[in-house]
MDAnalysis code that builds the backbone (N, CA, C; Angstrom):
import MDAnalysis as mda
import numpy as np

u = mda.Universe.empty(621, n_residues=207, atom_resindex=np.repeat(np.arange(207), 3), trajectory=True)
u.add_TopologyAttr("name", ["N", "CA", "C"] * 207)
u.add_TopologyAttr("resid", np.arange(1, 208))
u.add_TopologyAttr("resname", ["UNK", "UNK", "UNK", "UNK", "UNK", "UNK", "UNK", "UNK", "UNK", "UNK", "UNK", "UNK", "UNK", "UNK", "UNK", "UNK", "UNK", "UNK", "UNK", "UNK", "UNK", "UNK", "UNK", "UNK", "UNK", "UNK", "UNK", "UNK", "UNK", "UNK", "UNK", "UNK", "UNK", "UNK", "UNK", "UNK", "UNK", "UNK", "UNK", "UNK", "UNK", "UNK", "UNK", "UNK", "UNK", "UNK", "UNK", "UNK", "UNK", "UNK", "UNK", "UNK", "UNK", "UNK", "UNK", "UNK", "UNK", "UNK", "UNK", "UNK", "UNK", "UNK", "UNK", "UNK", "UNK", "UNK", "UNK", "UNK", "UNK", "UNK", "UNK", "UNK", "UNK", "UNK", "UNK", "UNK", "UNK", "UNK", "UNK", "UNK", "UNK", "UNK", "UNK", "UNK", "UNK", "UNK", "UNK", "UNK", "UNK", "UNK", "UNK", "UNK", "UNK", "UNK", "UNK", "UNK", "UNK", "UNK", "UNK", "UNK", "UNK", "UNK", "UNK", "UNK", "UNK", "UNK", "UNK", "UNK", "UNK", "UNK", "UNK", "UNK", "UNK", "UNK", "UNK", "UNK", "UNK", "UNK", "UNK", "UNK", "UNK", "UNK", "UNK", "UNK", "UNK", "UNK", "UNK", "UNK", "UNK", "UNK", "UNK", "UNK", "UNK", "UNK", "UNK", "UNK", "UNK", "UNK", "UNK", "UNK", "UNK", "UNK", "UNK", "UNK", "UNK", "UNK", "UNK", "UNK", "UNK", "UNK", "UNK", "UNK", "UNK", "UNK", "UNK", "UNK", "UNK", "UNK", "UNK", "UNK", "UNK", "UNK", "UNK", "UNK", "UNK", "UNK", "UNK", "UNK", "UNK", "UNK", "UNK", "UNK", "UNK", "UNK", "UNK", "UNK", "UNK", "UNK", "UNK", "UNK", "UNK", "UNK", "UNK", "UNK", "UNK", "UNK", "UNK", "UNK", "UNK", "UNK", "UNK", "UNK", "UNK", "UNK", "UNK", "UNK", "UNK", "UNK", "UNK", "UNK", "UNK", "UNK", "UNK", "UNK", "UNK", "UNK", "UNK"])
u.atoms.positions = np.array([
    [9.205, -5.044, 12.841],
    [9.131, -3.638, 12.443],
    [8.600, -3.537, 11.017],
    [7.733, -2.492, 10.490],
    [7.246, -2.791, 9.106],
    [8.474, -1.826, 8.656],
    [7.761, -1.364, 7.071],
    [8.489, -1.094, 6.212],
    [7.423, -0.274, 5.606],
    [8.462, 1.075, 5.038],
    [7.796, 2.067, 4.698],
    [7.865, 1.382, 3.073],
    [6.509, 2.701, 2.457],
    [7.059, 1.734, 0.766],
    [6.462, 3.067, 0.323],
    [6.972, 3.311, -0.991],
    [5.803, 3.912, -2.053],
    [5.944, 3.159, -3.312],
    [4.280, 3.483, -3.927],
    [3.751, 2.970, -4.736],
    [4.115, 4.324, -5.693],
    [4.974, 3.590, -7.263],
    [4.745, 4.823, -8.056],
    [4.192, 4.875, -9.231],
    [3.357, 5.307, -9.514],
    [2.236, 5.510, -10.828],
    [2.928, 5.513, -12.067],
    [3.567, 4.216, -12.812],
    [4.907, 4.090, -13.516],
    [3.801, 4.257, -14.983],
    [2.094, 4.450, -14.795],
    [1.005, 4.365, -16.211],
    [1.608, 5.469, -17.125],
    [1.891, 6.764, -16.353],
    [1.948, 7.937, -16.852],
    [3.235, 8.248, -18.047],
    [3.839, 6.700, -18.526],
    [4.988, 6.786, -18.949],
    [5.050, 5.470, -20.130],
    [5.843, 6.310, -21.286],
    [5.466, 5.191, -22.092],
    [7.391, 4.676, -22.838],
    [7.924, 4.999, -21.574],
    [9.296, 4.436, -21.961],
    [10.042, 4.252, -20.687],
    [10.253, 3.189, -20.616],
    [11.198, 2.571, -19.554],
    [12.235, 2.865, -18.824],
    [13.329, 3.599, -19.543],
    [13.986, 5.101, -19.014],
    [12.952, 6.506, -18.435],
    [11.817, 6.610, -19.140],
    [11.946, 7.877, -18.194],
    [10.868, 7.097, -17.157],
    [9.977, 6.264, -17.159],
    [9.244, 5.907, -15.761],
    [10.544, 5.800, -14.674],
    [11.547, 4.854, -14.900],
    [12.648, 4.700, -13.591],
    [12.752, 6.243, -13.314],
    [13.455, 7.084, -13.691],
    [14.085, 8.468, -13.851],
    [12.976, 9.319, -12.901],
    [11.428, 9.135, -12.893],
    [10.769, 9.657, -12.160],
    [10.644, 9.078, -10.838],
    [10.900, 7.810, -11.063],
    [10.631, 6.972, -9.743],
    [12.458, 7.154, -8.908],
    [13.147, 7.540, -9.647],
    [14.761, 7.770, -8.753],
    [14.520, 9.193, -7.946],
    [13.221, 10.254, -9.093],
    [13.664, 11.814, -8.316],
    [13.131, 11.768, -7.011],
    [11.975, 10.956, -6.174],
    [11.207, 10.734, -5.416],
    [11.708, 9.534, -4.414],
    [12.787, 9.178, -4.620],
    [13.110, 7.619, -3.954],
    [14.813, 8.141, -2.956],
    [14.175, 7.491, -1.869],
    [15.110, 7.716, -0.806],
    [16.749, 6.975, -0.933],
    [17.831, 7.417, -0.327],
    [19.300, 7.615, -0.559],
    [19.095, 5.561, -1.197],
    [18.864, 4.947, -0.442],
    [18.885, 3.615, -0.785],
    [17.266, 2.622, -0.605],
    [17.409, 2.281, -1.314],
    [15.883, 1.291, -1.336],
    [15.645, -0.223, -1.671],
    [14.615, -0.512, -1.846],
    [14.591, -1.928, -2.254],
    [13.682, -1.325, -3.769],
    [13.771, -2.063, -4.993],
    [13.075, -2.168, -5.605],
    [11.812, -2.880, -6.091],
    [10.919, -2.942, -6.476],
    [10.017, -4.074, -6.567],
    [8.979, -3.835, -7.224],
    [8.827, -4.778, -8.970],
    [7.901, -4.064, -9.626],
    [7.397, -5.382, -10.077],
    [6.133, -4.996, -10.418],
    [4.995, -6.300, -11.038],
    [4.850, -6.239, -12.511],
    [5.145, -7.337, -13.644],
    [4.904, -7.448, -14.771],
    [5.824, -6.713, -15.107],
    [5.459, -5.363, -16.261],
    [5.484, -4.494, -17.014],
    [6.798, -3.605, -16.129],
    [6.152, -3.704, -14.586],
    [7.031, -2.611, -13.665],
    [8.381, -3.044, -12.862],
    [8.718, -4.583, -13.482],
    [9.543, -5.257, -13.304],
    [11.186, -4.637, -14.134],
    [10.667, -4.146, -15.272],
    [11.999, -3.635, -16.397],
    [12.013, -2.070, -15.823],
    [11.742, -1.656, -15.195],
    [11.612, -0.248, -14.833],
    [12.385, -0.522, -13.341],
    [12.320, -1.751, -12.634],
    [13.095, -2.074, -11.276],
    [14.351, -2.572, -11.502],
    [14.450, -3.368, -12.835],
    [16.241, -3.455, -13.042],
    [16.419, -2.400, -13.887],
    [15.854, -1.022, -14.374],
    [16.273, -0.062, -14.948],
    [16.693, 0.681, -13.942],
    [16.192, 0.571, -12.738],
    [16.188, 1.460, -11.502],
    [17.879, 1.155, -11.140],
    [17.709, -0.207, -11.100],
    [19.110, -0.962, -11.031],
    [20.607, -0.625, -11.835],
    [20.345, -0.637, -13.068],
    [21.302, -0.081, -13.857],
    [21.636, 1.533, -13.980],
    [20.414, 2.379, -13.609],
    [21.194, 3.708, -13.463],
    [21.146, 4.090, -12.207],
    [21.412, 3.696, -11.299],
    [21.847, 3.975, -9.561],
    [22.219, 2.783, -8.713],
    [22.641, 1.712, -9.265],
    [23.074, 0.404, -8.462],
    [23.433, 0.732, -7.365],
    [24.164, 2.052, -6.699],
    [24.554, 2.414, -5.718],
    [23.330, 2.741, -4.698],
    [22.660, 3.049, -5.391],
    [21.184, 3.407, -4.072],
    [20.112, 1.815, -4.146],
    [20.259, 1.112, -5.247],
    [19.358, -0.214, -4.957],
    [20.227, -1.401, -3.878],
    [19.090, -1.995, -3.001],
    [19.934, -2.557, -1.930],
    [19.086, -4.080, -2.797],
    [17.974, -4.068, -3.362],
    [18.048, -5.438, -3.954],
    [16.542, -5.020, -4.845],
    [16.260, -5.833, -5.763],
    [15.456, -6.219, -6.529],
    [14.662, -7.251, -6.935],
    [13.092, -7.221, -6.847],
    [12.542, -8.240, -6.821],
    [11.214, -8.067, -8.120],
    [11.267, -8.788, -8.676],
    [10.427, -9.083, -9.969],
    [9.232, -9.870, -9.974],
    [8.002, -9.664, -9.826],
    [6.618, -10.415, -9.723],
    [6.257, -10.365, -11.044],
    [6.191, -11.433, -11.351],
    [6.116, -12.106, -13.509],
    [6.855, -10.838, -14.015],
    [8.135, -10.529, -13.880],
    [8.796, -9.513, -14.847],
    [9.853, -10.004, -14.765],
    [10.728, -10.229, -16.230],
    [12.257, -10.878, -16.244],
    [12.442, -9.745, -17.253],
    [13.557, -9.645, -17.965],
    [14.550, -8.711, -17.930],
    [14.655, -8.932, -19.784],
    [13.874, -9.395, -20.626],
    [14.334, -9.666, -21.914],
    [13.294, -8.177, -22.762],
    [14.085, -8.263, -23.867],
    [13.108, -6.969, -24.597],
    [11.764, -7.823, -25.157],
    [11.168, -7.539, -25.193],
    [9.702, -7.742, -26.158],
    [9.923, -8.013, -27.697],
    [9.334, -9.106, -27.907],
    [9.484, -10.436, -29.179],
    [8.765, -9.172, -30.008],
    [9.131, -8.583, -31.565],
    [8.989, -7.959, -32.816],
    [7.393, -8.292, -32.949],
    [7.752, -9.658, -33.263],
    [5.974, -10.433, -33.515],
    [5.041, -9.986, -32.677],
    [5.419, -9.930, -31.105],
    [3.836, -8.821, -30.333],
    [3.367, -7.914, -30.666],
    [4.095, -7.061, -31.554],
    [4.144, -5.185, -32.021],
    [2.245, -5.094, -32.615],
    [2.331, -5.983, -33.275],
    [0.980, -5.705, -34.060],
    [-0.253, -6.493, -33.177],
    [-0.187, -7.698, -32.836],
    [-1.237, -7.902, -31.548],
    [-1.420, -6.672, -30.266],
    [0.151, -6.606, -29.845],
    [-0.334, -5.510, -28.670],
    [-1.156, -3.584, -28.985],
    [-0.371, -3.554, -30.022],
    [-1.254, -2.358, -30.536],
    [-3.045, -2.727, -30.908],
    [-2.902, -4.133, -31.508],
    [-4.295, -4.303, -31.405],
    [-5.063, -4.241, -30.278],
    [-4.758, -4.858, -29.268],
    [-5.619, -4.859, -28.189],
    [-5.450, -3.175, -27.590],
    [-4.736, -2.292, -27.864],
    [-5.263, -0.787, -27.413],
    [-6.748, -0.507, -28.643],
    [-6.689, -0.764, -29.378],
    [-8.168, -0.594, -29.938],
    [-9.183, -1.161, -30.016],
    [-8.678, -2.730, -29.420],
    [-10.008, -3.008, -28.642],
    [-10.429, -2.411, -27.837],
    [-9.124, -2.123, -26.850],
    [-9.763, -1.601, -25.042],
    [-10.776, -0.310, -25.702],
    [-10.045, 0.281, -26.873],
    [-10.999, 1.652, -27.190],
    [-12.245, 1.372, -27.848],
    [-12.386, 0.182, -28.119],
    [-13.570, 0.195, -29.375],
    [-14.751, -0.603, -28.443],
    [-14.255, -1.649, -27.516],
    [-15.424, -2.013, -26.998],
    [-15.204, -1.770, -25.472],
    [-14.296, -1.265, -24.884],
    [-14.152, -0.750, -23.479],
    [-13.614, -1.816, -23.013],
    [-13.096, -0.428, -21.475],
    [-11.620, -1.603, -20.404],
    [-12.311, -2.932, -20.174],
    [-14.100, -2.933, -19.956],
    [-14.411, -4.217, -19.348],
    [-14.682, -5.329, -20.059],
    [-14.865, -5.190, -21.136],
    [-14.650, -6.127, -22.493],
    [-13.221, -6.682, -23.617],
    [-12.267, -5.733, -22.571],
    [-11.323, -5.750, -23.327],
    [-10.705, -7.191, -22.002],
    [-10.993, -6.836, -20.710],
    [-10.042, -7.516, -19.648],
    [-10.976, -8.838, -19.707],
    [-12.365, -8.754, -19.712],
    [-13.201, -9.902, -19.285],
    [-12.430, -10.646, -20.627],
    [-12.236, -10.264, -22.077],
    [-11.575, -11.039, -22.930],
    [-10.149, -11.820, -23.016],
    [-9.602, -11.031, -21.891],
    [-8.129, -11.585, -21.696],
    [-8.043, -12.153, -20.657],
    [-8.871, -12.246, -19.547],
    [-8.975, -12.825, -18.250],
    [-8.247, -14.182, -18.581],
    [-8.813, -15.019, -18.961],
    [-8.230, -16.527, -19.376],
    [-6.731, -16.733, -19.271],
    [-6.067, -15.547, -19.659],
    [-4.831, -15.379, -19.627],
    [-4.089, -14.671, -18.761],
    [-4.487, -14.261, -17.695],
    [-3.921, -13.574, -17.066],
    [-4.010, -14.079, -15.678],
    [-4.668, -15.209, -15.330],
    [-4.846, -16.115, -14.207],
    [-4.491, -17.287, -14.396],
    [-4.334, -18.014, -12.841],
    [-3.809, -19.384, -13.469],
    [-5.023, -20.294, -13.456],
    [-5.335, -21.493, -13.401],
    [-6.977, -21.947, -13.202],
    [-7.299, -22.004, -12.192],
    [-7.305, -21.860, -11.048],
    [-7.364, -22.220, -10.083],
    [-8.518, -20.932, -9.836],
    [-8.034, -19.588, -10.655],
    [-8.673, -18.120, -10.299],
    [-9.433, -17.984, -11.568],
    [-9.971, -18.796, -12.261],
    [-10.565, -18.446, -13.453],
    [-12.364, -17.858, -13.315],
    [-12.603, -18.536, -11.918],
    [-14.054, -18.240, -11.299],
    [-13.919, -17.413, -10.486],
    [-13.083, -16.853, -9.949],
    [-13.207, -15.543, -8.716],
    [-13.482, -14.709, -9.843],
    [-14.523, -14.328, -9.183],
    [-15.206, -12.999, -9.321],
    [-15.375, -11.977, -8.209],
    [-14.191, -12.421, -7.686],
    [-13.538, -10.707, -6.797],
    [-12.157, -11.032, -7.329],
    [-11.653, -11.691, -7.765],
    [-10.395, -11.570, -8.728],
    [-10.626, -10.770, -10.098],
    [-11.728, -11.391, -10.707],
    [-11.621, -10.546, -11.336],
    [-12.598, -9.088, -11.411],
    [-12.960, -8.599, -10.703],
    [-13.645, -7.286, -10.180],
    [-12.365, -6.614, -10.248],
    [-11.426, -6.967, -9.583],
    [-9.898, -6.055, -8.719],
    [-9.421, -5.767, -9.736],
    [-9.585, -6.671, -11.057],
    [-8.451, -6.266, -12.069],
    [-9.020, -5.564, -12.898],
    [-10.413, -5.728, -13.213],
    [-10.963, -4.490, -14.078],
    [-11.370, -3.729, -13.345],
    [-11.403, -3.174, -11.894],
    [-11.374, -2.261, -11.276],
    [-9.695, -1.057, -11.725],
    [-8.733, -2.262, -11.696],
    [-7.513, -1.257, -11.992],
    [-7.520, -0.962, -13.382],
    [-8.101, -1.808, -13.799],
    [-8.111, -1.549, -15.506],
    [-9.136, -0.237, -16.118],
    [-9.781, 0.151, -15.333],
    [-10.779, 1.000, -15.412],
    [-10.136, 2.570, -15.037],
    [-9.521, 2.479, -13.602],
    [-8.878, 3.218, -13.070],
    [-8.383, 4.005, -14.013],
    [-7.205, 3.385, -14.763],
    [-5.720, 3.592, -15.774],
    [-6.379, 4.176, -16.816],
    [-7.402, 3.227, -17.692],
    [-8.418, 3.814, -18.698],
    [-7.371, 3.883, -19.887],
    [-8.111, 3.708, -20.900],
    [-7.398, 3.133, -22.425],
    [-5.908, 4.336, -22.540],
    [-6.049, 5.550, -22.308],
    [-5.010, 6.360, -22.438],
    [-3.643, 5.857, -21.804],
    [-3.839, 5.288, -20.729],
    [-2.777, 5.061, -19.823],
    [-2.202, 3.134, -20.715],
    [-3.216, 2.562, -20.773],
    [-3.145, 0.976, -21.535],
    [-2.154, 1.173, -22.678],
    [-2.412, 2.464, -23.426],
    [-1.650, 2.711, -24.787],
    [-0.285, 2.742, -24.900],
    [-0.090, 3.631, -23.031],
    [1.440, 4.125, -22.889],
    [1.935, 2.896, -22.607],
    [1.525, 1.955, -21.617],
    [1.818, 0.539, -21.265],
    [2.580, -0.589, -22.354],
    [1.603, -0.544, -23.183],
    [1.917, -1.415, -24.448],
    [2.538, -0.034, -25.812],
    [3.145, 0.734, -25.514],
    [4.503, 1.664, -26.068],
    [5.732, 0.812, -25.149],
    [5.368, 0.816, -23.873],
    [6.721, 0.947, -22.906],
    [6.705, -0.628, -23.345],
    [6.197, -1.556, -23.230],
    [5.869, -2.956, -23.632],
    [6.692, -3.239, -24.954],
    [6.308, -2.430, -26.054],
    [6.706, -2.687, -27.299],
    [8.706, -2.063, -27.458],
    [9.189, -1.143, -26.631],
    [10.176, -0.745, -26.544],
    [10.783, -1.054, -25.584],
    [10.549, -1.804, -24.597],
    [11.086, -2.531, -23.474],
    [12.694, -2.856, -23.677],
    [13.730, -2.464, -22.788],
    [15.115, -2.846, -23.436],
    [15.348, -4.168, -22.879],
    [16.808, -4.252, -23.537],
    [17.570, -5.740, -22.992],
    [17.937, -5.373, -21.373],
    [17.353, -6.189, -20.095],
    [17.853, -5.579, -19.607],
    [18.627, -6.987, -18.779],
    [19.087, -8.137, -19.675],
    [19.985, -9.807, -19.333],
    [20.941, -9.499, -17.902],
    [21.657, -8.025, -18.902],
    [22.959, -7.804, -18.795],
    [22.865, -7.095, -17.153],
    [21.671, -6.563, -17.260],
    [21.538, -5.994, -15.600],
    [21.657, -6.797, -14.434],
    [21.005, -8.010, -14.962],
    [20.553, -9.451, -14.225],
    [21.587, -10.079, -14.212],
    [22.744, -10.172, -14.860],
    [23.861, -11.298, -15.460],
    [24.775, -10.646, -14.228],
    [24.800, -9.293, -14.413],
    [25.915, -8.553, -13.525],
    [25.714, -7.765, -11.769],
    [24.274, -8.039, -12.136],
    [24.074, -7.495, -10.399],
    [25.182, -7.764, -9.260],
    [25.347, -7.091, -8.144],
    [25.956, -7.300, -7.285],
    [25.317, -7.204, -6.045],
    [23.625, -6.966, -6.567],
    [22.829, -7.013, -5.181],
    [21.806, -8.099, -5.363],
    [20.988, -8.983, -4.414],
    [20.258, -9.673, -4.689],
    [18.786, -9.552, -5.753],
    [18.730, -10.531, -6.423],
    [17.582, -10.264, -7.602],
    [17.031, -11.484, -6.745],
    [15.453, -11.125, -6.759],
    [14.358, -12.289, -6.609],
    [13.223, -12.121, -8.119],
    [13.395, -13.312, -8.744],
    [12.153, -13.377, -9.624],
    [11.298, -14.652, -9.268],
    [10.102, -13.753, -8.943],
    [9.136, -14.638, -8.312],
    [7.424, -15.066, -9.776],
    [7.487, -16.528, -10.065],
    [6.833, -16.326, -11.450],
    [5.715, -17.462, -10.747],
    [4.605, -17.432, -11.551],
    [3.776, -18.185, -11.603],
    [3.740, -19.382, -12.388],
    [3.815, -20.218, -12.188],
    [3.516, -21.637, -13.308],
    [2.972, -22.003, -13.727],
    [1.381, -21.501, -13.727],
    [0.432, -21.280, -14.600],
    [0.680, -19.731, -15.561],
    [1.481, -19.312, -15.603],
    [1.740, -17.893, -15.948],
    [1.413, -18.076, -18.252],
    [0.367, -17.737, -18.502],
    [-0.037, -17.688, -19.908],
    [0.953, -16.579, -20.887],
    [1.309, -15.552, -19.940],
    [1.803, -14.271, -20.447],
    [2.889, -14.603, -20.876],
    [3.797, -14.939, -20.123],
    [5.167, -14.709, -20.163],
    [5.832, -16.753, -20.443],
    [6.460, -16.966, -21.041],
    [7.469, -18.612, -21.256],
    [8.421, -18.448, -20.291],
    [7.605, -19.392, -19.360],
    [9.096, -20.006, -18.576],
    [10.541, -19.761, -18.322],
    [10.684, -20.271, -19.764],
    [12.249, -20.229, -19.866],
    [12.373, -18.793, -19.519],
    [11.638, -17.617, -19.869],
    [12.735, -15.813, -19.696],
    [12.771, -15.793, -18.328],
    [11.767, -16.166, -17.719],
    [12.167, -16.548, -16.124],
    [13.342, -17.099, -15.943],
    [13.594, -18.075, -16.269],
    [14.442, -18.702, -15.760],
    [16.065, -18.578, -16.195],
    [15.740, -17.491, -17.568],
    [16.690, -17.159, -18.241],
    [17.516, -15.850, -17.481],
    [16.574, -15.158, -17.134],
    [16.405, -13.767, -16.040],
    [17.306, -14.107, -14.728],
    [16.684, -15.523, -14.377],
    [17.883, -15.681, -12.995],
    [19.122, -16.964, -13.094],
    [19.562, -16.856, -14.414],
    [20.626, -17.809, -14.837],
    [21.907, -16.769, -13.640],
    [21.540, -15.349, -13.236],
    [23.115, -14.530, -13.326],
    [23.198, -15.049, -11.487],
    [24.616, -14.925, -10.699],
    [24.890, -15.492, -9.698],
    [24.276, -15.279, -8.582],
    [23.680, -13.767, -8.718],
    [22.556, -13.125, -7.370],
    [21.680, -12.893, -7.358],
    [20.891, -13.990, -8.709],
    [19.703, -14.016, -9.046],
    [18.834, -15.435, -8.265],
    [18.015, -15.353, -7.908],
    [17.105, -16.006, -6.954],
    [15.540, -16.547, -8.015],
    [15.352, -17.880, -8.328],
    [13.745, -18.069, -8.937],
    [12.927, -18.584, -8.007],
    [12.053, -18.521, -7.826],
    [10.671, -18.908, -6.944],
    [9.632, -19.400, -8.055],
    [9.144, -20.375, -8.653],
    [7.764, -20.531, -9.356],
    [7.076, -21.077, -8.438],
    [5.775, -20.205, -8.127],
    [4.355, -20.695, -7.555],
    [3.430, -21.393, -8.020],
    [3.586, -22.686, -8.162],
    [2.480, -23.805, -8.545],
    [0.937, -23.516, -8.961],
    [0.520, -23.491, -9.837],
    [-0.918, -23.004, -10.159],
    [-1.476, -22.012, -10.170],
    [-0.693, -20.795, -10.016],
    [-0.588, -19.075, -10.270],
    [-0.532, -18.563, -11.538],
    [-1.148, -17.831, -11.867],
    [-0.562, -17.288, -13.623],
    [-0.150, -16.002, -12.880],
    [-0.159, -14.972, -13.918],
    [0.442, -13.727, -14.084],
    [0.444, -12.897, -12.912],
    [-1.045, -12.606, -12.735],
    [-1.217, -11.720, -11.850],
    [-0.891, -12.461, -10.122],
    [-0.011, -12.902, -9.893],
    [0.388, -13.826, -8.861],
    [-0.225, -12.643, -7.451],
    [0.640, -11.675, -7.551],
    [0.210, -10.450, -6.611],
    [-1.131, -10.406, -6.022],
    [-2.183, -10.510, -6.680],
    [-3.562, -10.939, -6.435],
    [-4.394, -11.829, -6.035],
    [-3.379, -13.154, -7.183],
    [-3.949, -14.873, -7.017],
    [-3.274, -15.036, -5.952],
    [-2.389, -14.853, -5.217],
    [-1.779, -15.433, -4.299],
    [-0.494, -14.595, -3.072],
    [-1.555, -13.901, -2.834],
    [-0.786, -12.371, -1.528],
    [-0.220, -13.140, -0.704],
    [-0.598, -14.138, -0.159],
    [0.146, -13.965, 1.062],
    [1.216, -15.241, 0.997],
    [0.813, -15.838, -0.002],
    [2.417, -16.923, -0.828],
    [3.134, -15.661, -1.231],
    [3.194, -15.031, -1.881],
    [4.100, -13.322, -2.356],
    [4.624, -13.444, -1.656],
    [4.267, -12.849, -0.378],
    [4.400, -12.201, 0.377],
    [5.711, -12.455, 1.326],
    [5.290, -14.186, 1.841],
    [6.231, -15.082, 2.340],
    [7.461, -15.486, 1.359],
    [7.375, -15.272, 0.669],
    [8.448, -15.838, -0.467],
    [9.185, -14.318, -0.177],
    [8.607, -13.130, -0.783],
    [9.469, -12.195, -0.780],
    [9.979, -11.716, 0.757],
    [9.238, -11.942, 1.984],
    [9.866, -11.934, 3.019],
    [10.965, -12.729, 3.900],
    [10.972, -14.233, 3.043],
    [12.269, -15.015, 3.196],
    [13.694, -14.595, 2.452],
    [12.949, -14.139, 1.098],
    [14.549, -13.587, 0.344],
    [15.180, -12.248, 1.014],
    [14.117, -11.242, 1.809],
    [14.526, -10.264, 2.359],
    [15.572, -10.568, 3.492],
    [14.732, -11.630, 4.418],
    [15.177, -12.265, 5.559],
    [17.013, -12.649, 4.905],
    [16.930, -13.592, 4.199],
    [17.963, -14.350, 3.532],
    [19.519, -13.140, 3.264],
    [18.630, -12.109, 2.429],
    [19.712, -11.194, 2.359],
    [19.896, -10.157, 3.408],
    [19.486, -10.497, 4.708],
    [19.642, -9.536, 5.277],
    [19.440, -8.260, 5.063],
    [18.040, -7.929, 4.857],
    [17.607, -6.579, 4.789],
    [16.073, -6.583, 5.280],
])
C-alpha cells in the first residue's frame, strides 16, 4: 500500500520555530516526519512541540546540534556570493562539497541541484542560512524521544562531522545508518539506498 506525503516549502522561513508551526497547521492528527539537511531541525522541532501527533522521525544529513558561532560570517558570505555572481556560480562553486566522489561528474546530479537552487533563488538561500545561523539545540529532543528517530548520513558527507551524527543518535530510540561513499545530498546521490534504509526502519517500527 503506498503512502500519502506532503512536501512543505520550509524556504519561506527563516526560523526554525515558525517553519515547524506552519508545517503542524497543514499536517494530519498523526504523521511521520522527515526532513533533509537544513529540514531535519524543523522535523525534531515538529517533534518537540506535538510529540503526540509525531509517530517517528527521520533525518537525511540533519542531526539535532545548533550551528558552530565560527559559520556566522562564511555563511552570510556565501548569500552574497549567490547575489553577486548568481545561484549557478554560487552551487557549481560548492558542488565539491556537497557530493560524495563517486557524484562529482554527474552532470544530471548536478543539473537537479542547481535546478533547485535556481528555483528558491538568492531570497529564499538568505532565509536558509538565517534559519542555519539560529538553528536551536535540539540533543535534548533526540536524547528524550519516545518515538523512533532514524538518522540516515553519508560518509562522504563534507558538510556536516561525523561525530553530530553520531552524537544525534547516542539517545535510546535513535537509529544511525551511514551510506558508504555518499556526501550530503544522499537523497539524490543515492534514492533508492534512501529509500530501502528508510523503508526497513519503517518496517522495523511498525508503521
Amino acid at each position: 500500500m503506498g503512502r500519502s506525503f506532503h512536501i512543505a516549502e520550509c524556504h519561506h522561513y527563516s526560523i526554525v520555530a515558525d517553519a515547524a508551526a506552519s508545517v503542524l497547521s497543514g499536517a494530519p492528527d498523526r504523521f511521520i516526519a522527515l526532513g533533509f539537511s537544513l529540514g531535519g531541525w524543523v522535523a525534531l522541532e515538529l517533534l518537540r512541540l506535538a510529540p503526540e501527533r509525531v509517530a517517528a522521525v527521520i533525518l537525511l544529513s540533519g542531526n539535532a546540534f545548533p550551528d558552530d558561532p565560527a559559520n556566522e560570517s562564511a555563511r552570510r558570505g556565501s548569500v552574497k556570493a549567490s547575489r553577486d555572481g548568481g545561484m549557478e556560480a554560487f552551487v557549481m562553486d560548492s558542488y565539491p562539497r556537497f557530493v560524495g566522489d563517486g557524484a562529482l561528474e554527474s552532470a544530471d546530479l548536478q543539473a537537479s541541484i542547481l535546478a533547485m537552487a535556481e528555483r528558491v533563488g538568492p531570497d529564499a538561500h538568505e532565509r536558509q542560512v538565517e534559519m542555519n545561523i539560529a538553528r536551536p539545540n535540539l540533543l535534548a529532543v533526540a536524547d528524550h524521544s519516545t518515538v523512533p528517530i532514524l538518522v540516515v548520513a553519508g560518509g562522504d558527507d563534507r558538510l556536516c562531522l561525523r561525530d553530530r551524527y553520531e552524537r544525534t543518535a547516542s539517545g535510546p530510540r535513535v537509529q544511525l545508518v551511514i551510506l558508504p561513499g555518499i556526501g550530503h545530498f544522499l537523497p539524490l546521490e543515492a534514492p533508492s539506498l534512501a529509500a530501502a534504509v528508510i523503508n526497513a526502519f519503517l518496517k522495523e517500527a511498525g508503521l
